[in-house]
Each structure stands twice: as structure tokens, then as C-alpha cells.
C-alpha positions in Angstrom: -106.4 378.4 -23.7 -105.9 375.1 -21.6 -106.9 374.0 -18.8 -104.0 373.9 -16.3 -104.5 371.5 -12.9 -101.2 372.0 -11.8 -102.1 374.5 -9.1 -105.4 372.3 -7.9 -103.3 369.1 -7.8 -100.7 371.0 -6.2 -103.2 372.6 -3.2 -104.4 368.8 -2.8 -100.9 367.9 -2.5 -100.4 370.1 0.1 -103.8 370.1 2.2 -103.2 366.1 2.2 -99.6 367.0 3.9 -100.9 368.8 6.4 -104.0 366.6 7.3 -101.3 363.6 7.6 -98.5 365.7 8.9 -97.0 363.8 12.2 -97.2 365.4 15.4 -93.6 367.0 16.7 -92.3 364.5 19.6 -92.9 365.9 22.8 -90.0 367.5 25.1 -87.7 365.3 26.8 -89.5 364.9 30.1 -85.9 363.9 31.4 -84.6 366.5 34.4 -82.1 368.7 33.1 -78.1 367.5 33.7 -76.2 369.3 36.4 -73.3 371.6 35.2 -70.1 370.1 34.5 -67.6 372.2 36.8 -64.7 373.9 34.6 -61.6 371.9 35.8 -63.7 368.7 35.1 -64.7 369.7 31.5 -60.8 371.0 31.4 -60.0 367.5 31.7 -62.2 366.2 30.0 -61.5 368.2 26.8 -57.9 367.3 27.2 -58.1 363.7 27.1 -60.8 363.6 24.6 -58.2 365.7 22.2 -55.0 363.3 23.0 -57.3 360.6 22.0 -58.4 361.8 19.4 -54.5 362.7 18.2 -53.5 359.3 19.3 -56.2 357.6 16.7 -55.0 360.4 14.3 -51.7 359.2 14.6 -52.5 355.5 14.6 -54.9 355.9 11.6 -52.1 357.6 9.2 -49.1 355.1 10.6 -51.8 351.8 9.3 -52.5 354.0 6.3 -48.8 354.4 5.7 -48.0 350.7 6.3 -49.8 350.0 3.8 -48.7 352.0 0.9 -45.2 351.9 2.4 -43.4 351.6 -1.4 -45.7 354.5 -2.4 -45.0 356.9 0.6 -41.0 355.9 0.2 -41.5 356.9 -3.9 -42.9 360.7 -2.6 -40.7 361.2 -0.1 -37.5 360.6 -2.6 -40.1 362.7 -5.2 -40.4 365.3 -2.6 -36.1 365.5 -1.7 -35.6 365.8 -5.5 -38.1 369.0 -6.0 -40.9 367.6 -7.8 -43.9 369.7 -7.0 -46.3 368.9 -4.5 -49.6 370.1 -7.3 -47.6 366.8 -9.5 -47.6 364.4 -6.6 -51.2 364.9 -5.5 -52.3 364.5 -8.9 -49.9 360.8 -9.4 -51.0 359.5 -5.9 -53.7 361.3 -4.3 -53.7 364.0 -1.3 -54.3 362.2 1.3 -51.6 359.7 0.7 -49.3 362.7 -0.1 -50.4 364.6 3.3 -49.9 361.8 5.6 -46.7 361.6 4.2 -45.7 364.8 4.3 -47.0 364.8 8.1 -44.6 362.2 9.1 -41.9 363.4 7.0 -39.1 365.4 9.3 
């Protein structure tokens, strides 16, 4: 037979883990926030999501501007039938999707 160390090194391995393990950071001694009434979170929530559209929006319009031949090329592609699998694979989904976002 051998002699196998594995599972001493191991249990050293581990016993030195513990014995150096750092301590959990204590609670947040902070008080805990008032609740947000509904109408203001309402609010809240609805401008935070037209933001967030608005940068959406803005986002894909650069993203478009610049790969303007491109986006013109898949949306005469898409008019004449080819296949959206085919135009993912030539230039990409996420060129193809923002395209096919903004296309009426």
C-alpha cells in the first residue's frame, strides 16, 4: 500500500481556514428607513421606468447611427423575405433586434 496525505493535508487545510477565518461584519447600527408611502413609490416606479425606456431608446438610436448602412441592408433583407435565423447569423442579434425594434 501507500501512504496517502491527502486527507491530513486536507484537515490542515481546513483547521487553518477556520483559525484565520474573518469575523462577519457587524449589523448596520444605522436606524431602520421609514416606509415609503404607496403613491410615492407609485411615482417613483414610474419615472424610474420612463427613464429607463428613454436610455433604452437613446442607447439603440446611437447604436443604430452607427451601423446606419448595416441596419438599412436588414431592413431591405427583412422586406425581401430573407429569414431572420440568416440575418442574425450575417450581422449579429442585437444589431438585427434593434432594428427590427425601430422598424414600423
Amino acid at each position: 500500500m501507500f501512504n496517502d496525505h491527502s486527507l491530513a493535508n486536507f484537515r490542515a487545510e481546513v483547521e487553518r481556514g477556520v483559525r484565520y477565518a474573518q469575523p462577519l461584519p457587524a449589523a448596520d447600527p444605522s436606524p431602520p428607513r421609514a416606509p415609503v408611502k404607496a403613491s410615492v413609490r407609485g411615482t417613483a416606479d414610474a419615472v424610474s421606468a420612463a427613464a429607463g425606456a428613454a436610455h433604452a431608446a437613446l442607447s439603440r438610436d446611437r447604436f443604430l447611427s452607427r451601423h446606419a448602412k448595416s441596419a438599412d441592408l436588414i431592413r431591405h433583407s427583412s422586406s425581401r423575405g430573407m429569414s431572420r435565423a440568416s440575418m442574425e447569423r450575417i450581422w449579429g442579434w442585437q444589431l438585427v433586434n434593434a432594428v427590427m425594434e425601430t422598424t414600423p
